[in-house]
KOLNUKE-978819 format. One record per atom (N, C-alpha, C, O): residue in three letters; x, y, z. Coordinates in steps of 0.001 Angstrom, whole numbers, padded with zeros to 6 digits, always signed. Layout:
BEGIN
alaXYZ...
% end
This chain:
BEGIN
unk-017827+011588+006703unk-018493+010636+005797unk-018359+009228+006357unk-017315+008784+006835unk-019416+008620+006265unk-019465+007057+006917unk-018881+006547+005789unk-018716+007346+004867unk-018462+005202+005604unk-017994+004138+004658unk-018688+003211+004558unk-019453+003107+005516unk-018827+002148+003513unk-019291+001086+003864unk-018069-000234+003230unk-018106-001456+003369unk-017122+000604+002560unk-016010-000642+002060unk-014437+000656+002368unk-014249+001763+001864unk-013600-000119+003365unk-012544+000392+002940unk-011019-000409+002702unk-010622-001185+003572unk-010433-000227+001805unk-009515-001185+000791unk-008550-000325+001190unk-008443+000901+001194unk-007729-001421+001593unk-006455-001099+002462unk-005246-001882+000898unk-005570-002854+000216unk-003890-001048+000738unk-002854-000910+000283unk-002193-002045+001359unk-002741-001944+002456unk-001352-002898+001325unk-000332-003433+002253unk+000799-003191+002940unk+000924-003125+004163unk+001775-003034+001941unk+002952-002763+002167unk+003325-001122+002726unk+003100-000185+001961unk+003940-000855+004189unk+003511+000381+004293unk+002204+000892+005080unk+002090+001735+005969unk+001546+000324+004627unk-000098+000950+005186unk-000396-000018+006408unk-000653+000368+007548unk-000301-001671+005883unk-000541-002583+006981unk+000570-003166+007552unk+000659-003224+008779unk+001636-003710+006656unk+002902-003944+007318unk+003845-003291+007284unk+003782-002572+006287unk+005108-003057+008080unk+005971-002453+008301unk+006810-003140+007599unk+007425-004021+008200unk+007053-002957+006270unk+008110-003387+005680unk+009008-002548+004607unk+009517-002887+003539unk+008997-001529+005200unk+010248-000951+004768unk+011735-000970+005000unk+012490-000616+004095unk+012285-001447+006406unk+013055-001611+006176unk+013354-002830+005454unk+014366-002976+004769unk+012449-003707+005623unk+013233-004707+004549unk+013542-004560+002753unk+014313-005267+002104unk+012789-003564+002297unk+012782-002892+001283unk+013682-002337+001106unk+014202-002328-000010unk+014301-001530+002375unk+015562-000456+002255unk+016996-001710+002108unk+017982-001789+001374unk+016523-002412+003057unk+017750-003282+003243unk+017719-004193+001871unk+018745-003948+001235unk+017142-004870+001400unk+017286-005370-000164unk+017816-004685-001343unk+018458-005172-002273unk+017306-003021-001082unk+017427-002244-002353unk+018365-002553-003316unk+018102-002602-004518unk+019409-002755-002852unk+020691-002523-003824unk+021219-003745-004310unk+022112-003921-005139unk+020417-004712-003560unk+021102-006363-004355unk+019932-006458-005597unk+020258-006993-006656unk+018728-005981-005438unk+017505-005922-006575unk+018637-004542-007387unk+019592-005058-007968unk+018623-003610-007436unk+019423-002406-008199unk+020489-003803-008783unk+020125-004727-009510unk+021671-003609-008280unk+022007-004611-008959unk+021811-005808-009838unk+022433-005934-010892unk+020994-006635-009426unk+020219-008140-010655unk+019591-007063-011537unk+019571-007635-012627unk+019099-005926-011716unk+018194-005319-012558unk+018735-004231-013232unk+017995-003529-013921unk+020424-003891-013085unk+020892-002511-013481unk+019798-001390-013618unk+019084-001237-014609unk+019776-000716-012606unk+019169+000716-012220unk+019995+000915-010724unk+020288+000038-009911unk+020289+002555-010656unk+021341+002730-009760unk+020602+002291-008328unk+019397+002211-008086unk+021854+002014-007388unk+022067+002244-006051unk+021660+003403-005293unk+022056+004526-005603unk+020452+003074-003758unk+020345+004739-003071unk+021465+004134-002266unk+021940+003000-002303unk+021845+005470-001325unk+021936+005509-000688unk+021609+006439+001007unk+021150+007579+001091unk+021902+005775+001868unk+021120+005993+002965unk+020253+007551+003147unk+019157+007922+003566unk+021335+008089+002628unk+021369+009999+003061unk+020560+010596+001606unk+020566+011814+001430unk+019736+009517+000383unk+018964+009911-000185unk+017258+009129+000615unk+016291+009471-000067unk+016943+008410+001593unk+015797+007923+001346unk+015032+009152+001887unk+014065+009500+001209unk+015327+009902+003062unk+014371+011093+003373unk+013824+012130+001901unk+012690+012609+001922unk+014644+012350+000843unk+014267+012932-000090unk+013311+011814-001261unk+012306+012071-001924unk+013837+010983-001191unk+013247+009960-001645unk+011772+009466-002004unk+011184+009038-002998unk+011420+009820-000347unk+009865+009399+000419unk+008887+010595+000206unk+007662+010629+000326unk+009673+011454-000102unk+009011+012977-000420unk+008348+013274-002169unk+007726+014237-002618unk+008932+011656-002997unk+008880+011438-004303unk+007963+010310-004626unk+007789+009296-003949unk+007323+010672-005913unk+006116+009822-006189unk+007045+009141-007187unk+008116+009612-007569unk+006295+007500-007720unk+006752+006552-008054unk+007564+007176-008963unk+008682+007551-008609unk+007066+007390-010380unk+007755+007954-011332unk+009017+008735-010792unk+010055+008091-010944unk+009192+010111-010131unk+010014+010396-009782unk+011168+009967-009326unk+012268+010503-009455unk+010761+008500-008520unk+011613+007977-008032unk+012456+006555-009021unk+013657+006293-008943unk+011553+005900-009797unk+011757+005398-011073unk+012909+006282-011942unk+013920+005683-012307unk+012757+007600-012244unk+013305+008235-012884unk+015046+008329-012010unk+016001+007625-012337unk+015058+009293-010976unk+016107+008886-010459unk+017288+007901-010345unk+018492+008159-010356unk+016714+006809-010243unk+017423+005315-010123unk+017719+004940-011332unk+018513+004000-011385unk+017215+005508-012670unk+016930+005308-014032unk+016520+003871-014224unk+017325+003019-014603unk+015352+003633-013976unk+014307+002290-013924unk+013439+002979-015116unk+012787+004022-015171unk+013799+001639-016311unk+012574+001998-017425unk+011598+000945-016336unk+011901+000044-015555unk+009810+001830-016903unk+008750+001203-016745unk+008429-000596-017241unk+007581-001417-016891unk+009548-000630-018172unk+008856-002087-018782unk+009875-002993-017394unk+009332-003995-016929unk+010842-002719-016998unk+011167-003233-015545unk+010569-003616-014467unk+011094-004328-013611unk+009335-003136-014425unk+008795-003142-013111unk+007968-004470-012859unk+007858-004847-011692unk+007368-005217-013891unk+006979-006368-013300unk+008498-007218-012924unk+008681-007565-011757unk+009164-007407-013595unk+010379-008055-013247unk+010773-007809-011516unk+010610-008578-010568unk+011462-006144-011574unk+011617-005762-010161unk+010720-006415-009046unk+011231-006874-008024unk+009311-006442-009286unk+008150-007007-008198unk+008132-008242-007974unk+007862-008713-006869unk+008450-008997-009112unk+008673-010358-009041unk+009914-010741-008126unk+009918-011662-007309unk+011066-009794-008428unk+012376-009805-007109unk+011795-009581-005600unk+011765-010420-004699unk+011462-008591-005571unk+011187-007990-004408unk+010033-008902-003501unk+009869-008890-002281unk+009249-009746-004616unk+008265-010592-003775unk+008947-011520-002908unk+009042-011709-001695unk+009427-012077-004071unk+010362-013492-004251unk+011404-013585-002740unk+011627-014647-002160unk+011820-012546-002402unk+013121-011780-001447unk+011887-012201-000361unk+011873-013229+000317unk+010813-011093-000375unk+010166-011067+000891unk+009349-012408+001283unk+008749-012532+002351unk+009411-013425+000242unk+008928-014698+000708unk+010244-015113+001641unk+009729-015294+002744unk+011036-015250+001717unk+012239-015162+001792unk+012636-015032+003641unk+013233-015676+004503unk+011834-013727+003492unk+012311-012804+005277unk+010748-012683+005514unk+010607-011538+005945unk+009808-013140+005465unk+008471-012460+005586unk+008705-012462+006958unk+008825-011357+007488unk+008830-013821+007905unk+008617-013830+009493unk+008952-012756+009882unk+008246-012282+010772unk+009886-012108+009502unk+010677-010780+010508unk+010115-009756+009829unk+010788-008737+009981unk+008827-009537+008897unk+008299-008487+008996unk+006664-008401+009948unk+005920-009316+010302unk+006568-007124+010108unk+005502-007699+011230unk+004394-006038+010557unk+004518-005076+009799unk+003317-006710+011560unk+002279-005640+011000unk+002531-004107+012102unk+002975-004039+013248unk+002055-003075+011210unk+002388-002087+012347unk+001749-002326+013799unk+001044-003312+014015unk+002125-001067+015089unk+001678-001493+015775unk-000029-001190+016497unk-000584-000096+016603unk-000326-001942+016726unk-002136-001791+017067unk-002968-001933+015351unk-004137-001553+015282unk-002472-002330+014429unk-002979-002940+013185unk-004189-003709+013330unk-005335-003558+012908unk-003646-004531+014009unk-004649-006376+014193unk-005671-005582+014726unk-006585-005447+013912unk-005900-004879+016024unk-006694-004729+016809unk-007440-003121+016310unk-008288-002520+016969unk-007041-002817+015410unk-008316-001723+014745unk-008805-002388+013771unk-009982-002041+013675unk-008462-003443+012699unk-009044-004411+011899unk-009761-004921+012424unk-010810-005110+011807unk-009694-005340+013541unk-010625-005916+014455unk-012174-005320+014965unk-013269-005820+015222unk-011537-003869+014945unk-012124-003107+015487unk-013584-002641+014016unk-014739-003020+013821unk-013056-002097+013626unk-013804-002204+011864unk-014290-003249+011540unk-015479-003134+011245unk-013856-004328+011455unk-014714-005210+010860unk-015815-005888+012158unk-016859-006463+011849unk-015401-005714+013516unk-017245-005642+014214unk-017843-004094+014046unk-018939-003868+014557unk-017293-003248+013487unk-018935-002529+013525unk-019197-002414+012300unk-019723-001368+011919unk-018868-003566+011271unk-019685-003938+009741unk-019058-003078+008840unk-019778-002611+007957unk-017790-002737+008861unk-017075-002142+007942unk-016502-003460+006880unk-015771-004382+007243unk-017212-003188+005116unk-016304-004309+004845unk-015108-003693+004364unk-014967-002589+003838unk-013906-004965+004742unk-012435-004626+004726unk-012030-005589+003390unk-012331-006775+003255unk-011276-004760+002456unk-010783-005545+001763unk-009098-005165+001112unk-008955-003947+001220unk-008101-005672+000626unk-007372-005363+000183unk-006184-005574-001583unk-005887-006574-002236unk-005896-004336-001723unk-005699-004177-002854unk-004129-003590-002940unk-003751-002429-002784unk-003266-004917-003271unk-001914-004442-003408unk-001126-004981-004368unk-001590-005906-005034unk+000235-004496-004624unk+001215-005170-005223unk+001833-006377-005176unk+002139-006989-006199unk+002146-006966-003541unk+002169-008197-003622unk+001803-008697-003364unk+000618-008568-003056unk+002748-010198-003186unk+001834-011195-003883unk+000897-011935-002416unk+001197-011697-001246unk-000067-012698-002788unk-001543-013214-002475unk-001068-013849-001175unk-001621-013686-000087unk+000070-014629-001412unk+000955-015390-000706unk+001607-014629+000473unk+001490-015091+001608unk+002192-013647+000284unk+003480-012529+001285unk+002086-012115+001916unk+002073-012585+003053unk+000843-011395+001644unk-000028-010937+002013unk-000644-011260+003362unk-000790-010579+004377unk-001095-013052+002926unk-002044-013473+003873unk-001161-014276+005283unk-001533-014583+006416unk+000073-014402+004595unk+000810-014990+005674unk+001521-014051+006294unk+002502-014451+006921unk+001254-012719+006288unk+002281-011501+007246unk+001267-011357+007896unk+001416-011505+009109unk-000188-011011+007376unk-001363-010614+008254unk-001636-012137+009323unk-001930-011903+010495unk-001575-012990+009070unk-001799-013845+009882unk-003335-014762+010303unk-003802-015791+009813unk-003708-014084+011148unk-004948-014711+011751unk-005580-013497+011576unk-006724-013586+012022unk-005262-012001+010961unk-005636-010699+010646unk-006888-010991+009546unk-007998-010468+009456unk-006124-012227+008618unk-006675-012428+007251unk-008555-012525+007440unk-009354-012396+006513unk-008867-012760+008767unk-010639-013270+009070unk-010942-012422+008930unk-012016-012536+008341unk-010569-010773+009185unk-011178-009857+008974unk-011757-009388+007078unk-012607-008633+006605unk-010859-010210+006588unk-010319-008821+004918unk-011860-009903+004337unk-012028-011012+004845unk-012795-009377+003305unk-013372-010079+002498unk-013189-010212+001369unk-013863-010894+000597unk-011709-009204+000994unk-011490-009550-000862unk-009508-009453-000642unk-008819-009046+000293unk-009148-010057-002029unk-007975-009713-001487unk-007408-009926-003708unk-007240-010889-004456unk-007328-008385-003861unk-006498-008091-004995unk-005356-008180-004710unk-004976-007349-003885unk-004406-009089-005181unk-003197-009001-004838unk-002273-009231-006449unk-002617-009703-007532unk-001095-008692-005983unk-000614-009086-007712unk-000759-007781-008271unk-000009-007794-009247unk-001423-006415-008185unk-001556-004963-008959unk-000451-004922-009657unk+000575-005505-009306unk-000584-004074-010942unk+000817-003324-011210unk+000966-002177-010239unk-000125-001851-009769unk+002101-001387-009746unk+001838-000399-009184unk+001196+000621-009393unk+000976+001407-008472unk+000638+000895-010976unk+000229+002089-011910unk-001122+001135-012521unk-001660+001730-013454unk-001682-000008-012247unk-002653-000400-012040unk-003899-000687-011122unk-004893-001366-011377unk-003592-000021-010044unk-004793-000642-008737unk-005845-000390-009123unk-006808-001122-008891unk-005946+001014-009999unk-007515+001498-010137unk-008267+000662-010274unk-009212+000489-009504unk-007987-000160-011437unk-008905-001061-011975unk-009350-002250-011183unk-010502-002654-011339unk-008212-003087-010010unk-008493-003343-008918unk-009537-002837-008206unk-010490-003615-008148unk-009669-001893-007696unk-010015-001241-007090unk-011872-001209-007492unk-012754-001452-006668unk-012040-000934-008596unk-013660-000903-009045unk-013533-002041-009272unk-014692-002425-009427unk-012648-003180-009450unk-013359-004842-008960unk-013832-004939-008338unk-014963-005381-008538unk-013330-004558-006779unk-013893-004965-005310unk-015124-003986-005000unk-015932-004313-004131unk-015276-002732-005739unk-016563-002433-005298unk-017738-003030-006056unk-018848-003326-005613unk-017168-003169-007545unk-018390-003862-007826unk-018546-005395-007098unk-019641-005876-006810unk-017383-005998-006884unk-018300-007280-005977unk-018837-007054-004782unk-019173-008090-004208unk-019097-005768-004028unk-019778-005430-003211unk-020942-004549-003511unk-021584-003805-002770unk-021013-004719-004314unk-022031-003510-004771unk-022064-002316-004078unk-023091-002030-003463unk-020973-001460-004071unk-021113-000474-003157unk-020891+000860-003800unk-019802+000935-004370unk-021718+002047-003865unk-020862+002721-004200unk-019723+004083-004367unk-019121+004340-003325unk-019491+004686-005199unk-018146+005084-005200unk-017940+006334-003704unk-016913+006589-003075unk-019070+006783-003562unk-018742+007989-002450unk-019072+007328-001199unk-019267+008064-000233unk-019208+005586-000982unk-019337+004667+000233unk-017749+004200+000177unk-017595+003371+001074unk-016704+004387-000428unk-015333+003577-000681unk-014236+004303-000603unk-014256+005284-001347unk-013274+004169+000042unk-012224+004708+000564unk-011000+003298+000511unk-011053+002098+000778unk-009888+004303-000019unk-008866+003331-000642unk-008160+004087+000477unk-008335+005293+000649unk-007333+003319+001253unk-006010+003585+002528unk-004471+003443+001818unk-003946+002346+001623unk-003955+004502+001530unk-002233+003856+001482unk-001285+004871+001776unk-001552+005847+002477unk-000428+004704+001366unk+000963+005444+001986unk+001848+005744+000975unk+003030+005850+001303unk+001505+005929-000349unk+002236+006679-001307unk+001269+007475-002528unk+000157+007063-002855unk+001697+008259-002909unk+001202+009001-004236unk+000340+008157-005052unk-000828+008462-005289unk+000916+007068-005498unk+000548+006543-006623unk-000822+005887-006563unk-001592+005643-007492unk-001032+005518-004471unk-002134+005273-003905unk-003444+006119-004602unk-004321+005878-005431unk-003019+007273-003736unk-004053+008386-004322unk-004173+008529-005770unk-005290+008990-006001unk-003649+008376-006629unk-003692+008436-008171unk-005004+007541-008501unk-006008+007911-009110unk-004709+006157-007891unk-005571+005072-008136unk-006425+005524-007600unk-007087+006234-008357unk-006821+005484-006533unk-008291+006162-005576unk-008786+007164-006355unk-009943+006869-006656unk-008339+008593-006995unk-008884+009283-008031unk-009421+008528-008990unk-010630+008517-009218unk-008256+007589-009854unk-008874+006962-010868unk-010514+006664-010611unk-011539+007129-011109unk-010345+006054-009988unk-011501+005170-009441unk-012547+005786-008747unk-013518+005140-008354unk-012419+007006-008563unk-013583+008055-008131unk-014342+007669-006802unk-015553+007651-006578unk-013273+007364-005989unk-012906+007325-004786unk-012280+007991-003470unk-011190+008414-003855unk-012377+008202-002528unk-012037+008466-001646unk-010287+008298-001380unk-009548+007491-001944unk-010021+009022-000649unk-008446+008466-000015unk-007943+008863+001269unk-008312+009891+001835unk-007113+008064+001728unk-006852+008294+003158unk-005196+007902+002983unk-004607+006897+002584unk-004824+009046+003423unk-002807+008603+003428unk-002712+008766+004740unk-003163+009463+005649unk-001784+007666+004486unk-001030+007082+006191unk-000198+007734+006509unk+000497+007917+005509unk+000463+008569+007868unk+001631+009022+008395unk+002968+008326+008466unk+004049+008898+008328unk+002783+006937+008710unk+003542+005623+009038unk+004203+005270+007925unk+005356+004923+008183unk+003884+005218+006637unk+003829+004335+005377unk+005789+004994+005070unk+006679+005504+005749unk+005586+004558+003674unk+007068+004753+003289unk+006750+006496+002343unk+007713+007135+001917unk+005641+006880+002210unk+005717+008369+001769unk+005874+009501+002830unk+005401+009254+003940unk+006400+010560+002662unk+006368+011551+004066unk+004812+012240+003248unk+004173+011972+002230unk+004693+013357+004504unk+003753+014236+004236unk+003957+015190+002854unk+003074+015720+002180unk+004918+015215+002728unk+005395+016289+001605unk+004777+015734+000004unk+004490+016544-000878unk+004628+014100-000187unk+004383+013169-000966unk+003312+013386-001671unk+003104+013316-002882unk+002543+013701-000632unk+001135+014129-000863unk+000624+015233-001274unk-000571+015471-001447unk+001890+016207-001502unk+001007+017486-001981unk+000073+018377-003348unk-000420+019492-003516unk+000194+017305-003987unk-000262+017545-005118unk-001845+016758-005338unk-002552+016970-006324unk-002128+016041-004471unk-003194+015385-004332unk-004209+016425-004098unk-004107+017391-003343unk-005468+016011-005047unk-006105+017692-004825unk-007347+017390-003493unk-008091+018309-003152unk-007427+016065-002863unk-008452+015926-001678unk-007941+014578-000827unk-007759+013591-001540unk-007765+014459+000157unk-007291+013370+000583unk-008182+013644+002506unk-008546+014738+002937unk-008309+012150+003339unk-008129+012253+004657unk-006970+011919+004896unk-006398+011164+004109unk-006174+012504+006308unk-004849+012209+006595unk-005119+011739+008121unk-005679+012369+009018unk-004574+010493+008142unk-004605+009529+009507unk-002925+009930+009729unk-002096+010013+008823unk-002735+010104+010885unk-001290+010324+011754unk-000951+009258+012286unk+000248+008983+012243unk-001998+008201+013035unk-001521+007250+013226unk-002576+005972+013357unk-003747+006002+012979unk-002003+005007+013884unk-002894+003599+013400unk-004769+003657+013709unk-005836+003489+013117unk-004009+004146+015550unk-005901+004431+016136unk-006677+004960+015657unk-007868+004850+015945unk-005906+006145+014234unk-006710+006888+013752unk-008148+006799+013041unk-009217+007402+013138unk-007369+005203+011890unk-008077+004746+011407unk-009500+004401+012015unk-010392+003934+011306unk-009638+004615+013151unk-010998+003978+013955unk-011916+004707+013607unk-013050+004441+014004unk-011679+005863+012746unk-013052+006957+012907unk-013030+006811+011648unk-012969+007939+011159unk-013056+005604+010420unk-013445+004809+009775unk-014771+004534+009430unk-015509+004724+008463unk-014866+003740+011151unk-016215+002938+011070unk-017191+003873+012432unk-018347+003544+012699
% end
C-alpha cells in the first residue's frame, strides 16, 4: 500500500531515548510513589503494554499527566545526550523528497521534540505534541483531517502497544518498530500491523 501521510510516535520510534528513561525511572517512582524496576525486570517489561505495566509499578491512571510532566521536565534537562536513532535524519530525508507528508504525534513535549530532531524538524509538517498516552487517537484524525487525507492513505509508526491501539482507534494503519522500547512479543495481540526491523526499513514507506 502506498501512503500519502505517515505520523511518526517520537520517543522510541525517532529518538533513542530509552536509556534515559531507564536511567531516571526510579527518582520519578520515587517523587510519585509507584514502585521501583529493576534492571532484571525491563526485558519482561517491554514485552508489556502500558496498562500492564502501570499496573505492575501500581501507577493509578489519574498519575500520569503528573508522571509526563516529570519525565518531560528531566528530559529538558539531558536532551543533548539523547540522539536520534541511527540513519533516522537521512530516511526522513529520504520520504519527505519523494512527497511523503511527515508528521508527528507524541507524548512529549513540543519543546524536547523539535530540539532532539534538530535540523530533522524541515522535514515534519504537523507536530501533535503534548498526547495523553491513551489519547493519540484523537491526535491522530487531527492531522489527517488537516491534510485532507484519507484513513487507508495514513499510517501511524511507533514502538509500543498503546501505539497500535491509537492507529486502530483512528482506523488507521500501523507500523511497529524493532528498535523502540516494546519487544516483538508486545505486539501480539494487535490484530494487523506492518513490522519494520530496522530504520532503512522505513524507506518502503514512500
Amino acid at each position: 500500500m502506498s501512503y500519502r501521510l505517515a505520523i511518526f510516535d517520537f520517543d522510541g520510534t525517532l529518538a533513542d531515548s530509552f536509556p534515559f528513561f531507564v536511567a531516571v525511572f526510579n527518582q520519578v517512582a520515587d517523587k510519585h510513589a509507584f514502585s521501583r524496576i529493576h534492571p532484571e525486570e525491563l526485558d519482561v517489561l517491554r514485552q508489556q503494554g502500558a496498562r500492564e505495566i502501570m499496573a505492575h509499578i501500581g501507577m493509578p491512571r489519574w498519575k500520569l499527566p503528573l508522571v509526563a510532566r516529570t519525565f518531560m521536565s528531566l528530559m529538558k534537562r539531558h536532551r543533548s545526550s539523547i540522539p536520534l536513532f541511527k540513519d533516522i535524519a537521512t530516511v526522513l530525508s529520504h520520504l519527505d523528497e519523494k512527497g511523503l507528508i511527515l508528521a508527528i504525534v507524541s507524548s512529549n513535549s513540543r519543546e524536547n521534540v523539535t530540539q532532539i530532531l534538530g535540523s530533522s524538524c524541515r522535514h515534519f509538517r504537523a507536530f501533535e505534541c503534548g498526547a495523553s498516552i491513551f489519547g493519540k487517537a484523537s491526535r491522530l484524525r487531527r492531522v489527517m483531517r488537516q491534510f485532507g487525507v484519507r484513513r487507508e492513505e495514513v499510517i501511524y509508526i511507533g514502538d509500543q502497544p498503546m501505539d497500535g491501539e491509537a492507529a486502530a482507534s483512528a482506523g488507521v494503519a500501523f507500523g511497529a518498530v524493532a528498535w523502540g522500547y516494546g519487544a516483538v512479543d508486545a505486539f501480539r495481540d494487535l490484530p494487523s500491523l506492518e513490522w519494520f526491523a530496522d530504520v532503512n526499513e522505513l524507506r518502503r514507506l514512500a
